[in-house]
C-alpha positions, 0 to 999 in steps of 0.5 A: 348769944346763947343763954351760957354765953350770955350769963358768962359775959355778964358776969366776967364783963358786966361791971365794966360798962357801968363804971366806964360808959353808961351812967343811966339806964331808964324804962328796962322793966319794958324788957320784961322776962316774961317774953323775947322782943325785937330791940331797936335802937339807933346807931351812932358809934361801935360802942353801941354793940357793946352797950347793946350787950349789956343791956341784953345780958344775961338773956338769949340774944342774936344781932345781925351784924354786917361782913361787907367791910373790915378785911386782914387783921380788923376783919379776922377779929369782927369774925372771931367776936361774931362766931363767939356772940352769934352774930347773925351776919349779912353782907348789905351788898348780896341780896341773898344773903340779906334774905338768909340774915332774915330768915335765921333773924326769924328761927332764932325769934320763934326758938325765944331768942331776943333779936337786938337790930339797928334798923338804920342799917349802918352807923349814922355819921353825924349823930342823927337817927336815919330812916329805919328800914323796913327789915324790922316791919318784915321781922315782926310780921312774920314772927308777931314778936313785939318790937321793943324801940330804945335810944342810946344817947352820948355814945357818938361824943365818945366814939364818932365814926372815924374817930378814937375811942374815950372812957366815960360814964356818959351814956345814957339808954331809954326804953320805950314801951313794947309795940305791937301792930294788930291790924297790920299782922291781921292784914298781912296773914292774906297777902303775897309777900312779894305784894307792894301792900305787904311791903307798906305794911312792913314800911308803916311798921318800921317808921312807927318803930323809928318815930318812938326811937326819935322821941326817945332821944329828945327826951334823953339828955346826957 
């Protein structure tokens, strides 16, 4: 979401989210304006795009956001909503496209964009963190953009996957402290991308993002 879009959002819809859905936002001077990130979060409900915006706003922002499901009507307003935001889009099933998501995940980065992602790559079922791909551990080393772990916490007790929606300022969103990986960026500027060395280091990066993610959800209580 460009700069405009992102300032007209927050003002026409930022003060729905704190009445209806989030109660409590702590460690966001971590997002600091000094610099872009790369946000990490877990993902549990379709609320969390939303909250994710929110929290974004009124910044430069890009998701990645998948196009492999939701067909007729459902489908046609996914596209309308990611053409208006965009949405970086990637179809899981198509191994180019999952390489073209990346690459323009990294353009927007280099141009100071934050990149928001769900490392997961789909909406956990039952409320509990997956393992974090390591997509985000190849982001990062191609760009050095620190990557930024938060945890929304009772989005899933208000929208679960598969079922109905309910309003309530329950939400509860923490931010951990930037992190940055020195020696695995150092190590992997002489490696072959396509090297099972450069891909442990992208996996060490994405588990360490995951590990800070995890704590910060048990320390969440909504």
């Amino acid at each position: 979401m460009n700069r405009i879009v992102s300032i007209i959002t927050w003002i026409l819809l930022g003060w729905i989210f704190p009445t209806f859905l989030v109660k409590k936002i702590e460690g966001k001077e971590n997002f600091s304006k000094k610099r872009n990130y790369i946000l990490v979060s877990n993902h549990v409900s379709h609320l969390d795009w939303l909250i994710g915006c929110y929290v974004c706003t009124p910044r430069k922002y890009a998701f990645i956001g998948q196009v492999d499901k939701m067909t007729g009507i459902i489908g046609f307003c996914r596209d309308l909503m990611y053409t208006i935001g965009g949405v970086i889009r990637v179809d899981r099933n198509d191994e180019e496209s999952k390489e073209r998501a990346i690459s323009k995940a990294i353009e927007m980065l280099k141009n100071g964009y934050n990149l928001f992602m769900y490392p997961e790559g789909t909406r956990s079922r039952d409320g509990k963190l997956q393992r974090f791909r390591r997509g985000v551990g190849r982001i990062y080393l191609e760009t050095g953009v620190p990557v930024l772990p938060l945890a929304m916490v009772g989005a899933y007790e208000l929208m679960p996957s598969g079922g109905g929606i309910k309003l309530r300022r329950s939400v509860e969103v923490k931010f951990s402290k930037p992190l940055e990986f020195p020696n695995e960026l150092k190590t992997a500027a002489g490696l072959d991308k396509n090297s099972d060395t450069y891909s442990g280091l992208c996996e060490v990066i994405a588990q360490k993002a995951e590990d800070e993610v995890r704590k910060l959800m048990s320390n969440v209580k909504s």
